[in-house]
Each structure stands twice: as C-alpha cells, then as structure tokens.
LOBAPA-758276 format. One record per residue: x, y, z of N, C-alpha, C, O in turn; residue in three letters; residue number from 1. Coordinates in steps of 0.02 Angstrom, whole numbers. Each point is the difference from the previous one (the first is absolute). Layout:
BEGIN
+--------+--------+--------+--------+--------+--------+--------+--------+--------+--------+--------+--------+------+-----+
!   n_c1 !   n_c2 !   n_c3 !  ca_c1 !  ca_c2 !  ca_c3 !   c_c1 !   c_c2 !   c_c3 !   o_c1 !   o_c2 !   o_c3 ! code ! pos !
+--------+--------+--------+--------+--------+--------+--------+--------+--------+--------+--------+--------+------+-----+
!      X !      Y !      Z !      X !      Y !      Z !      X !      Y !      Z !      X !      Y !      Z !  ALA ! NUM !
...
+--------+--------+--------+--------+--------+--------+--------+--------+--------+--------+--------+--------+------+-----+
***
This chain:
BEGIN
+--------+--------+--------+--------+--------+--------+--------+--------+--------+--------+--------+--------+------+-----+
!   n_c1 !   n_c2 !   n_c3 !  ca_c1 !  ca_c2 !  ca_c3 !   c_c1 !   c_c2 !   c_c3 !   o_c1 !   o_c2 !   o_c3 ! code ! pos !
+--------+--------+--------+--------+--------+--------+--------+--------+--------+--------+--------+--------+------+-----+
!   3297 !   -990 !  -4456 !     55 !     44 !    -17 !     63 !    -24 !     36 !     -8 !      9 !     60 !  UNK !   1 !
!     65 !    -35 !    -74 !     74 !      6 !    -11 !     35 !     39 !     -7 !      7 !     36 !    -49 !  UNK !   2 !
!     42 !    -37 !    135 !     46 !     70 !    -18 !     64 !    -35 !     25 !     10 !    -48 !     37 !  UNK !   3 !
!     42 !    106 !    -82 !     65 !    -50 !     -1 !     39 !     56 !    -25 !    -26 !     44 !    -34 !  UNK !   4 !
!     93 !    -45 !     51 !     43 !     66 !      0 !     67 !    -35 !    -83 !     22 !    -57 !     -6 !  UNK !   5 !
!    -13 !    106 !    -30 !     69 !    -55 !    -53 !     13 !     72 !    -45 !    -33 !     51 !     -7 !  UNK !   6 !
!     85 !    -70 !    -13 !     56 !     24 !     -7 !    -25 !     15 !   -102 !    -23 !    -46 !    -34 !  UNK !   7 !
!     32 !    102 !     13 !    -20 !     16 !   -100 !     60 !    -18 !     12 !     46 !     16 !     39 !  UNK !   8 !
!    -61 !    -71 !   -101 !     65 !    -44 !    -42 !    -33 !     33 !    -86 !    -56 !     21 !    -14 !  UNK !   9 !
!     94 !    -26 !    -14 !     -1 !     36 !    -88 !     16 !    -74 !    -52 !     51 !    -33 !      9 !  UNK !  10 !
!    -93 !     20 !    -52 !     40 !    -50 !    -63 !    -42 !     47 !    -55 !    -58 !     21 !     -5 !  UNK !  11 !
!    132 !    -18 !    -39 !    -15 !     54 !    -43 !    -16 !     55 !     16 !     34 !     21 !     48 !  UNK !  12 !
!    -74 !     16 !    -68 !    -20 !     69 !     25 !    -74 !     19 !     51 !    -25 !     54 !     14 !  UNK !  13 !
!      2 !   -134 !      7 !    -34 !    -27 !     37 !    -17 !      6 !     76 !     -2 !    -57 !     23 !  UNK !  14 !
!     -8 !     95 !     16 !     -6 !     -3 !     61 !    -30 !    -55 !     51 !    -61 !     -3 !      3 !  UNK !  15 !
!     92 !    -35 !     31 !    -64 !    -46 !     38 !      7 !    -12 !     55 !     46 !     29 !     29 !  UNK !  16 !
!    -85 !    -71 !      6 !     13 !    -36 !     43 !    -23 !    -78 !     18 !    -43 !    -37 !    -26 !  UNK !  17 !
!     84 !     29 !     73 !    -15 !    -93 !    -20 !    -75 !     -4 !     74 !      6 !     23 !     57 !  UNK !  18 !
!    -42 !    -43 !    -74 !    -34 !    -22 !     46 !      3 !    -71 !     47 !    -10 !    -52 !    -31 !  UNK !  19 !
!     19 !     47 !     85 !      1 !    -61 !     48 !    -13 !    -51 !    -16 !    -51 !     12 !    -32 !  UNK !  20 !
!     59 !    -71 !     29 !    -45 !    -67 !    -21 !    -55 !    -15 !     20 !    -51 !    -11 !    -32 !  UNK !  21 !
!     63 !     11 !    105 !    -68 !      7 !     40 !    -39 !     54 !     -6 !    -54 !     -7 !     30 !  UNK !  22 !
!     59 !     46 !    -49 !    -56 !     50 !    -34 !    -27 !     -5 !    -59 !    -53 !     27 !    -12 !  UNK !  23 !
!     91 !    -67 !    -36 !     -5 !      0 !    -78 !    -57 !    -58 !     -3 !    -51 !      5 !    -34 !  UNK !  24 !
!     70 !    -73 !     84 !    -22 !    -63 !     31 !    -86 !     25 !     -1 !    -42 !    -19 !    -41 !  UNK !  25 !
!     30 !     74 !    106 !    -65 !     28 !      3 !    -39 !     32 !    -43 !    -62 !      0 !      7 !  UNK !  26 !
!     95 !     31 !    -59 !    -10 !     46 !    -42 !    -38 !    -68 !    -66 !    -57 !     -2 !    -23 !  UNK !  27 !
!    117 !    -47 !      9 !    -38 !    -49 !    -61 !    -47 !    -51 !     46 !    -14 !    -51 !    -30 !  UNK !  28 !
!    -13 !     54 !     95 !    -40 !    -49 !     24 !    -77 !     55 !    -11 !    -55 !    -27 !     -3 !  UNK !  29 !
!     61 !     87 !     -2 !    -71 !     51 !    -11 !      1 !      6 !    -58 !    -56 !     -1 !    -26 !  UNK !  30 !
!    104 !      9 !    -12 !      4 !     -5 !    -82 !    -23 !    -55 !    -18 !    -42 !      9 !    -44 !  UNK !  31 !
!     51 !    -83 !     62 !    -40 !    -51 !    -31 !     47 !    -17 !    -55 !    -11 !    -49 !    -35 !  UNK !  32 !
!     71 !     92 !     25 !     33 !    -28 !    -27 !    122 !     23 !     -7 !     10 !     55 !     26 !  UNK !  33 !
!     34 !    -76 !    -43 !     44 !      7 !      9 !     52 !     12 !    -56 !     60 !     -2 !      9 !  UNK !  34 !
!    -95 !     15 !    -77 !     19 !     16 !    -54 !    -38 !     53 !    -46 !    -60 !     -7 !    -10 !  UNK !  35 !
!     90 !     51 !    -14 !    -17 !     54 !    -54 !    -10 !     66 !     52 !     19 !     -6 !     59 !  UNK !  36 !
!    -41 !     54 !    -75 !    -18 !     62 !     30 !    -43 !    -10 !     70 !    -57 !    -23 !      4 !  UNK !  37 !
!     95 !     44 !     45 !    -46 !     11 !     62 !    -12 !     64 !     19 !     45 !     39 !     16 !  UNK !  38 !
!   -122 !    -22 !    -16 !     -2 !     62 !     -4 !      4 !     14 !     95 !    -20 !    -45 !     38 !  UNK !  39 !
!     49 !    116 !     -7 !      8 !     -2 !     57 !     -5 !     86 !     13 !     13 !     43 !    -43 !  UNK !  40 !
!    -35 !    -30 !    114 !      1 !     75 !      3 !     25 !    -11 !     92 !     11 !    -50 !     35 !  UNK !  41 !
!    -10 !    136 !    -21 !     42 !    -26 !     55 !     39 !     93 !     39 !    -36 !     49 !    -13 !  UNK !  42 !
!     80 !    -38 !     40 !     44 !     67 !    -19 !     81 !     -6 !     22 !     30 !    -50 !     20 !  UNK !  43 !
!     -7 !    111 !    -30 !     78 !     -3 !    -13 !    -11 !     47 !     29 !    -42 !     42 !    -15 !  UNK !  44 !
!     97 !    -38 !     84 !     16 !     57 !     55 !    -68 !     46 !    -12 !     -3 !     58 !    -20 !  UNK !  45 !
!    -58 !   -112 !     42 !    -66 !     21 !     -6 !    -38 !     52 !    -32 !    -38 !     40 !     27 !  UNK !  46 !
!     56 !    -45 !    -93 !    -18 !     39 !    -50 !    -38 !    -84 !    -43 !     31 !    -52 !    -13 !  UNK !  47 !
!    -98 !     66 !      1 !    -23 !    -76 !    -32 !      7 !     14 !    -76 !     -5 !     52 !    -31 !  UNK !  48 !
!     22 !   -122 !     10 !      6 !    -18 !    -89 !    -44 !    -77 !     -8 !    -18 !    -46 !     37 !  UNK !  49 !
!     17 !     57 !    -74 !    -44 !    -69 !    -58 !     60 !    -36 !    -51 !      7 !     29 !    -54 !  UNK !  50 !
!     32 !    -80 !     62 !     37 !    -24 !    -47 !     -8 !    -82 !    -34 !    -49 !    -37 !      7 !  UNK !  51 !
!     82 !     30 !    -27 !    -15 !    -94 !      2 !     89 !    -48 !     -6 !     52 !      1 !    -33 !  UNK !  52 !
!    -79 !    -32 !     81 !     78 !    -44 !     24 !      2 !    -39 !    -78 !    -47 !    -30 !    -25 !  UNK !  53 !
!    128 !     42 !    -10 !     23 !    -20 !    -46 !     59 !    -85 !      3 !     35 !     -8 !     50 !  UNK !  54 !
!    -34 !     -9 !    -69 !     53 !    -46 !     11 !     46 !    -14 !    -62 !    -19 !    -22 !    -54 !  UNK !  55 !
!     73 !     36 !     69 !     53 !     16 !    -43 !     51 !    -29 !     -1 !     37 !     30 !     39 !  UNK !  56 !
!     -6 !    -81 !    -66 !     65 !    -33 !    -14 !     -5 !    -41 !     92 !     36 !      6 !     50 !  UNK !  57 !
!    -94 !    -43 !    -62 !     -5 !    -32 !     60 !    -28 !     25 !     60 !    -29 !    -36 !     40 !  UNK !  58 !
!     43 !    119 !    -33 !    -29 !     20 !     66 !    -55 !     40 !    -17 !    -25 !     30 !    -48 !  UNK !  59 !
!     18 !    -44 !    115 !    -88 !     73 !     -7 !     21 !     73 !     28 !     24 !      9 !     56 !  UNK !  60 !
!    -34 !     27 !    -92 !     24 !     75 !      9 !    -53 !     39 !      4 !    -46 !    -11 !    -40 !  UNK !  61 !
!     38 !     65 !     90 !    -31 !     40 !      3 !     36 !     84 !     -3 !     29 !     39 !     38 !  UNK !  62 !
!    -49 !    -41 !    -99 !     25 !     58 !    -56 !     -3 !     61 !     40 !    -54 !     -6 !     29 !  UNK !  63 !
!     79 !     61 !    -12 !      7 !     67 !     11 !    -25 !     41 !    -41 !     43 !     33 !    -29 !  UNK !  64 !
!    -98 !    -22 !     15 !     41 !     88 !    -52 !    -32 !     51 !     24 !    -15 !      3 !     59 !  UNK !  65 !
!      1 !     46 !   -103 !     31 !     70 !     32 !    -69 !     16 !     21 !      5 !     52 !     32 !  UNK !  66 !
!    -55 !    -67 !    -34 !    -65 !     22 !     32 !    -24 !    -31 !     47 !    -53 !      9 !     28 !  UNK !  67 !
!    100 !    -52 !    -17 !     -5 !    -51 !     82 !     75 !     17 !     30 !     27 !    -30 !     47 !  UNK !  68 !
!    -11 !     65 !    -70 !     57 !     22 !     27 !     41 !     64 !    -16 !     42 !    -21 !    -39 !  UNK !  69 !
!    -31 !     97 !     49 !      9 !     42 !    -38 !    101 !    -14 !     -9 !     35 !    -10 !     49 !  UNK !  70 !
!     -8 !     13 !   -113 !     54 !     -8 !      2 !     18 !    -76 !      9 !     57 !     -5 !     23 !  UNK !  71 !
!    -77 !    -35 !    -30 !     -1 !    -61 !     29 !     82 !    -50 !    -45 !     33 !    -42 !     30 !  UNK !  72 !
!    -20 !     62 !   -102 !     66 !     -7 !    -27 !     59 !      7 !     51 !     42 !    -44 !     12 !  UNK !  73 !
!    -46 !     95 !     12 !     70 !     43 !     23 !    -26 !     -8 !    100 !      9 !     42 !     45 !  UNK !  74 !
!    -38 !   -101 !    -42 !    -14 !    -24 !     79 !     21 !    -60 !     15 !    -16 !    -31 !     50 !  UNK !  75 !
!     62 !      9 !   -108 !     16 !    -71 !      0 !     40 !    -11 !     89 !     30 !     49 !     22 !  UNK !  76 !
!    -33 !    -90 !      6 !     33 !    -12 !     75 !    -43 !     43 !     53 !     22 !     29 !     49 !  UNK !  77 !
!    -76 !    -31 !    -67 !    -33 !     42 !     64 !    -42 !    -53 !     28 !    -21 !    -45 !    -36 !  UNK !  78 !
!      5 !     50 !    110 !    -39 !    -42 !     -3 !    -64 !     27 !      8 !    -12 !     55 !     24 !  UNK !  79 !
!    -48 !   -113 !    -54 !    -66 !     39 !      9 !    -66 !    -25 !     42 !      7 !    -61 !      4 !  UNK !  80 !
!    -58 !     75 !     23 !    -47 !    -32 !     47 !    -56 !     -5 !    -42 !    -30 !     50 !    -19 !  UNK !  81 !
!      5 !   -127 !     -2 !    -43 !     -4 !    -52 !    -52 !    -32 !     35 !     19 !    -37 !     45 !  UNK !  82 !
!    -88 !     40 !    -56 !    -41 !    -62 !     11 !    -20 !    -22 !    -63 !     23 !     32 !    -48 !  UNK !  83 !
!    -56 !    -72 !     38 !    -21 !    -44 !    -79 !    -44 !    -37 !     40 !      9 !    -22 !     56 !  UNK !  84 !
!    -78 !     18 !   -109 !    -53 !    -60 !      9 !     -5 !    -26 !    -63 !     41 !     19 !    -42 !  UNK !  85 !
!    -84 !    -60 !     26 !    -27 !    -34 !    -75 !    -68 !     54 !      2 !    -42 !      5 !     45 !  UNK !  86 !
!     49 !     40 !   -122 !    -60 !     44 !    -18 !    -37 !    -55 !    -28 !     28 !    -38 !    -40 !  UNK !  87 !
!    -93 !     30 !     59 !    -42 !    -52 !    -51 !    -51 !     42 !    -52 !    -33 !    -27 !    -44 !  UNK !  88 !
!     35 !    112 !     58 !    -37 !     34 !    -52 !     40 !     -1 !    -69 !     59 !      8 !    -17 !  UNK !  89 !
!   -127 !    -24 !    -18 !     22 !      5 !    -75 !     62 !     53 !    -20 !     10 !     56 !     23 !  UNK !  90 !
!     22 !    -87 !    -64 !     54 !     59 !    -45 !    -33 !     23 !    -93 !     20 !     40 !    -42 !  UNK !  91 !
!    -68 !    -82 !     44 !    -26 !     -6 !    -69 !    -26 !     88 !    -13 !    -26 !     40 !     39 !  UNK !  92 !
!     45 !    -33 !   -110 !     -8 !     41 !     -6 !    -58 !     -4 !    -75 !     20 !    -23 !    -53 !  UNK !  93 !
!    -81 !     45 !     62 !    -28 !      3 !    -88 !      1 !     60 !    -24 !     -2 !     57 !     24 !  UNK !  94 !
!      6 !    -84 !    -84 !    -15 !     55 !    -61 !    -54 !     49 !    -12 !    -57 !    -22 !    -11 !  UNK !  95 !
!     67 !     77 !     12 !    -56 !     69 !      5 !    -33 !    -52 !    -76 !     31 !    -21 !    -48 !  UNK !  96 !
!   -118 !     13 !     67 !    -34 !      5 !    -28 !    -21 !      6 !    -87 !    -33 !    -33 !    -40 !  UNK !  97 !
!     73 !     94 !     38 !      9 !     53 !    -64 !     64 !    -54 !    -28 !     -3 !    -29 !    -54 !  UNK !  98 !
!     56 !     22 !     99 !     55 !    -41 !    -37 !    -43 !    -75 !    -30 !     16 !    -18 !    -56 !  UNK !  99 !
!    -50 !    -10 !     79 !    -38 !    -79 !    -22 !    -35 !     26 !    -47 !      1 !    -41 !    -46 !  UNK ! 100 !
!    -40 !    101 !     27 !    -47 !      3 !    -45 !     45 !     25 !    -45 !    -37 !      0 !    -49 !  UNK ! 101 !
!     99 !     27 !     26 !     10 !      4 !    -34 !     74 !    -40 !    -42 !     39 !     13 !    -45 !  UNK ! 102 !
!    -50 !    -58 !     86 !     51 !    -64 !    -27 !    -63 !    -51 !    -25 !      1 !    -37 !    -50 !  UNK ! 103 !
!    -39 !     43 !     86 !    -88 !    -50 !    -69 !      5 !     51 !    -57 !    -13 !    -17 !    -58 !  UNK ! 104 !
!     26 !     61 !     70 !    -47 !     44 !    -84 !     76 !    -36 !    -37 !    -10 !    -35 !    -50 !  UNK ! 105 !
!     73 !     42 !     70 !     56 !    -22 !    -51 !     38 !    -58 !     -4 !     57 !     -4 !     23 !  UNK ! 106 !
!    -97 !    -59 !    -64 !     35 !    -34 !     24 !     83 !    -24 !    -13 !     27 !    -51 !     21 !  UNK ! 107 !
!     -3 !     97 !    -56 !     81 !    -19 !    -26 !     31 !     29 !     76 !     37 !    -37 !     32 !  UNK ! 108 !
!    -53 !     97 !     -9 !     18 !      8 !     68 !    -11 !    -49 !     47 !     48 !    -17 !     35 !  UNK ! 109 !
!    -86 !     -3 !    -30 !    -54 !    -32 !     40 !     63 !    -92 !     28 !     16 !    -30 !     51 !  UNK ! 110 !
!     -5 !     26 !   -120 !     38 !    -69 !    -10 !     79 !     20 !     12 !     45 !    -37 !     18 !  UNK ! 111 !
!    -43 !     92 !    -32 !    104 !      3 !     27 !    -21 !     13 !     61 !     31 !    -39 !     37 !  UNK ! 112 !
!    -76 !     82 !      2 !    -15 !     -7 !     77 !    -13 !    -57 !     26 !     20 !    -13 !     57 !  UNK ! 113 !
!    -46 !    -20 !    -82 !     -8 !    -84 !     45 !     65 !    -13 !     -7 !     31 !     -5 !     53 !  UNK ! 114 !
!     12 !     -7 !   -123 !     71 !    -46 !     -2 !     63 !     48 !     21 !     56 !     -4 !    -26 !  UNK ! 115 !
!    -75 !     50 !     78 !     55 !     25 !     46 !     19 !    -33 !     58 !    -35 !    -32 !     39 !  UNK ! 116 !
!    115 !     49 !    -39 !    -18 !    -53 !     89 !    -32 !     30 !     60 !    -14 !     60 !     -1 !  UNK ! 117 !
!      3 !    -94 !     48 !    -30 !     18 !     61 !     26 !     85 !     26 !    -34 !     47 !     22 !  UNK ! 118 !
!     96 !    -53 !    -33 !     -1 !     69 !     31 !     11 !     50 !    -30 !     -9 !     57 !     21 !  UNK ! 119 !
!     35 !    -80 !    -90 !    -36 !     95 !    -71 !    -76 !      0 !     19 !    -21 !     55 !     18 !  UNK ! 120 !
!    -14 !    -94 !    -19 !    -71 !     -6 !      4 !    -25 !     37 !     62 !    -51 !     32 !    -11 !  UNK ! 121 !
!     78 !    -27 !     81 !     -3 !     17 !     46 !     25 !     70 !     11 !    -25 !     36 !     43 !  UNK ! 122 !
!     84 !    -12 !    -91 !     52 !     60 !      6 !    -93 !     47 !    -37 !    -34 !     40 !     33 !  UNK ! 123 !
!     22 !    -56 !    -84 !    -44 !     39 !    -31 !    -67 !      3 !     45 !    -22 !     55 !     17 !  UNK ! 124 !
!     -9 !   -114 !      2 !    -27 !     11 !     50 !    -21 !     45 !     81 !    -50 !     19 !     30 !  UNK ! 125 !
!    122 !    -20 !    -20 !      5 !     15 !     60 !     15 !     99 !    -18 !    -21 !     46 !     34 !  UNK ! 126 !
!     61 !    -40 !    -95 !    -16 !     63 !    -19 !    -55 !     46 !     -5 !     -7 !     59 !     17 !  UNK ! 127 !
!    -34 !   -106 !    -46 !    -72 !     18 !    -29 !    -54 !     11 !     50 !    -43 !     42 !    -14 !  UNK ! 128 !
!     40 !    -69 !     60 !    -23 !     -6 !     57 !     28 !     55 !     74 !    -41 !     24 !     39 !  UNK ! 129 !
!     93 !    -15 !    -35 !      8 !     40 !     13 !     -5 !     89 !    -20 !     16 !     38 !     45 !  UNK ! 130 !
!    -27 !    -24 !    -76 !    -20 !     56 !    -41 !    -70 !     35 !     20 !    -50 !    -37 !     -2 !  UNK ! 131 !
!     40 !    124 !     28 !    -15 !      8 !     11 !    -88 !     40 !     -6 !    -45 !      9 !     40 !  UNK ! 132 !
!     54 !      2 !    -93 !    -51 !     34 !    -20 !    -26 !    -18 !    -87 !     42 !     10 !    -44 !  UNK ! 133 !
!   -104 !    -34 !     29 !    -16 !    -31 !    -53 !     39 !     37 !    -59 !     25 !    -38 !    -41 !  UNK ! 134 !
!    -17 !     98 !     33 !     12 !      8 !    -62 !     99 !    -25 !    -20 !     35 !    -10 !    -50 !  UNK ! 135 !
!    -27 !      9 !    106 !     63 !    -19 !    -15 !      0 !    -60 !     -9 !     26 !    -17 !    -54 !  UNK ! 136 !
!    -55 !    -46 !    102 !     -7 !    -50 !    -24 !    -33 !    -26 !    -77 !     19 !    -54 !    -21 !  UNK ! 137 !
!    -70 !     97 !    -20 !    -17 !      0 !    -43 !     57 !     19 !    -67 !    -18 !    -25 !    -53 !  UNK ! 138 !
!     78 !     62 !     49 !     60 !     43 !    -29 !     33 !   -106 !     14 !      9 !    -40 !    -46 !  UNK ! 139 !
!      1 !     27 !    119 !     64 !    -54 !     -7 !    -40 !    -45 !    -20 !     35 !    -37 !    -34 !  UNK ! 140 !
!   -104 !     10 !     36 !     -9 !    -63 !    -12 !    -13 !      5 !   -113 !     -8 !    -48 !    -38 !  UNK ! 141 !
!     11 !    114 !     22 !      8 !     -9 !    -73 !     85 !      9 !     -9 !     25 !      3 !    -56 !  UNK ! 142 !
!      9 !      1 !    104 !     66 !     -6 !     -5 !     29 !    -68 !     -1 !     35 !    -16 !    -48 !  UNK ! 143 !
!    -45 !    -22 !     94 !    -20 !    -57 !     40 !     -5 !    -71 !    -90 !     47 !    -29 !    -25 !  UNK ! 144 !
!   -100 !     28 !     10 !    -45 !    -27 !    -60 !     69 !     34 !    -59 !     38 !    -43 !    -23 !  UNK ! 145 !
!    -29 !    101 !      7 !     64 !     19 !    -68 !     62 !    -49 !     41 !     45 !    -24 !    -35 !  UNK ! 146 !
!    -45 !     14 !     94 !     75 !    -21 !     21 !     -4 !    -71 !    -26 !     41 !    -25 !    -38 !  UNK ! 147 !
!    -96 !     -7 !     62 !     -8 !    -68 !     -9 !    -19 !    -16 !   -105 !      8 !    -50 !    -34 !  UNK ! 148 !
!    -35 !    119 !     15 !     10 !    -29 !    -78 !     53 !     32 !    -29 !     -7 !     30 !    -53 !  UNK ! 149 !
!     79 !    -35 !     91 !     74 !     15 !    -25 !    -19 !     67 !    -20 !     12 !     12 !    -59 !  UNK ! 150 !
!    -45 !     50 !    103 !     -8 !     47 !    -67 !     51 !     58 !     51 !     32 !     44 !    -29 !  UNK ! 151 !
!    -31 !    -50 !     78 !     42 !     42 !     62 !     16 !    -19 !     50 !    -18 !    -57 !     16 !  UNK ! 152 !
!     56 !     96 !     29 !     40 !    -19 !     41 !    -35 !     11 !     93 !    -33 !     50 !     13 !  UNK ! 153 !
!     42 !    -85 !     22 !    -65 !     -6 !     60 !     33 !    -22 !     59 !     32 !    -52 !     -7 !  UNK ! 154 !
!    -32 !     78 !     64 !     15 !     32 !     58 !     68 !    -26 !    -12 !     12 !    -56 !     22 !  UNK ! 155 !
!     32 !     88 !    -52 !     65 !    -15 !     -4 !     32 !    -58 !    -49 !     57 !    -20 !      7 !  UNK ! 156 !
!    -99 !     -4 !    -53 !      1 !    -91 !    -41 !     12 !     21 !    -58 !     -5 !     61 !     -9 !  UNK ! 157 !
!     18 !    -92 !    -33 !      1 !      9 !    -59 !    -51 !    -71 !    -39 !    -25 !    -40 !     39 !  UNK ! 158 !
!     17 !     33 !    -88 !    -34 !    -53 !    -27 !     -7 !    -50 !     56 !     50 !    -11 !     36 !  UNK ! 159 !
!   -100 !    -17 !    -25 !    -37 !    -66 !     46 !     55 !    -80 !    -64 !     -9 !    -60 !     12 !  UNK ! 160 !
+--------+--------+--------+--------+--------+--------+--------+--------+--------+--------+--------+--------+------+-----+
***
C-alpha cells in the first residue's frame, strides 16, 4: 500500500487525481503490466474504494467520483490523503445462469449479444447480475432477449 497526499484536478466533468510516478512505477511492476485498465483499491481520507487507474491523453488519472468521494465535483483544489495498491482480485463479472440459458434457447438474440461491443455486453451483464431476487431477474432477462430482438427498450437503450 502507497500513500501520497494531491491536490482533485477536474478535465471535463471528471474528478481526479494524478498519481506519483514512483507509485504508478510500483503499481505496473505487480500489475505485470503498464497499459490498459489497472485495476487498484486503496482509501481516500480513509474511507476505502475499489477503482482502476485510467490513462488519458497521456496521463494516468485516478478518477474521483462521488462514492469515493461524497461531493467530489465541487472539491476541485482540495487536497486529499490517498493510499492505492494494485487489486489483483478479479473484476469479472458473469452472467446469472438464467441469462446463458436463455440466449441458447434464442439464437437471433443470442448472435446480436455476441456482436455487441465489450461494454454494451458488459452494461447488460453487469445489470443482470446485479439484481436481486429471481423473479425480477426472470421479468429483465425476458426484457433483456425483446431488447436484443429490437422489440424494446432496456436499461435505458434503445435498439442494440
């Protein structure tokens, strides 16, 4: 664990902060690697979050928002006391069960769900999966299947 004090800087409507080199240095030597999503957990004025270091128009940013930070927009110039490690637990998330068996029974669904990109594929996923009690999951995943055969509209989408 890495701790290091910096200043919420904002691009766009973005909250972040820049993390150290020499921390970032340690961070891609346990990662194994220094490009794409690093997943990292850690806390902010010791309240802990789970995020993943982004790199953006060259730099690596570690994003603010509002559940790692309450208000975290309207904190721009504060400074904050963070630690950060490299999380190596999975972020993967699968598909409730019920969602796989019933993308086999259809396959016209079945095939606009594979040829989504990675993260419509994931948005529905990560919906579906989260959801609490079978019968509701049973109501979205025939919601879920009409969205993907253009027949309705699904957690906020319109046609896939």
């Amino acid at each position: 664990m890495y701790k290091f004090k910096a200043e919420i800087e904002i691009i766009g409507v973005n909250p972040f902060v820049f993390v150290p080199d020499d921390i970032l240095q340690q961070i891609f030597k346990q990662a194994g690697k220094s490009t794409g999503y690093i997943p990292i957990n850690g806390t902010i004025n010791d309240k802990p979050y789970k995020q993943t270091l982004v790199k953006y128009s060259g730099e690596w940013r570690l994003y603010i928002n509002t559940t790692m930070l309450k208000n975290s927009p309207k904190r721009v110039g504060e400074n904050i006391e963070i630690t950060v490690s490299f999380d190596p637990e999975s972020r993967e998330i699968n598909p409730p069960n019920s969602f796989v068996k019933a993308l086999a029974e259809n396959d016209k669904a079945k095939t606009v769900f594979d040829n989504l990109p990675a993260s419509r594929k994931l948005e529905i996923v990560r919906y579906l999966a989260r959801l609490k009690t079978e019968e509701v999951l049973k109501k979205n995943i025939k919601r879920a299947i009409n969205f993907l055969l253009g027949k309705e509209r699904f957690i906020g989408r319109d046609k896939p």
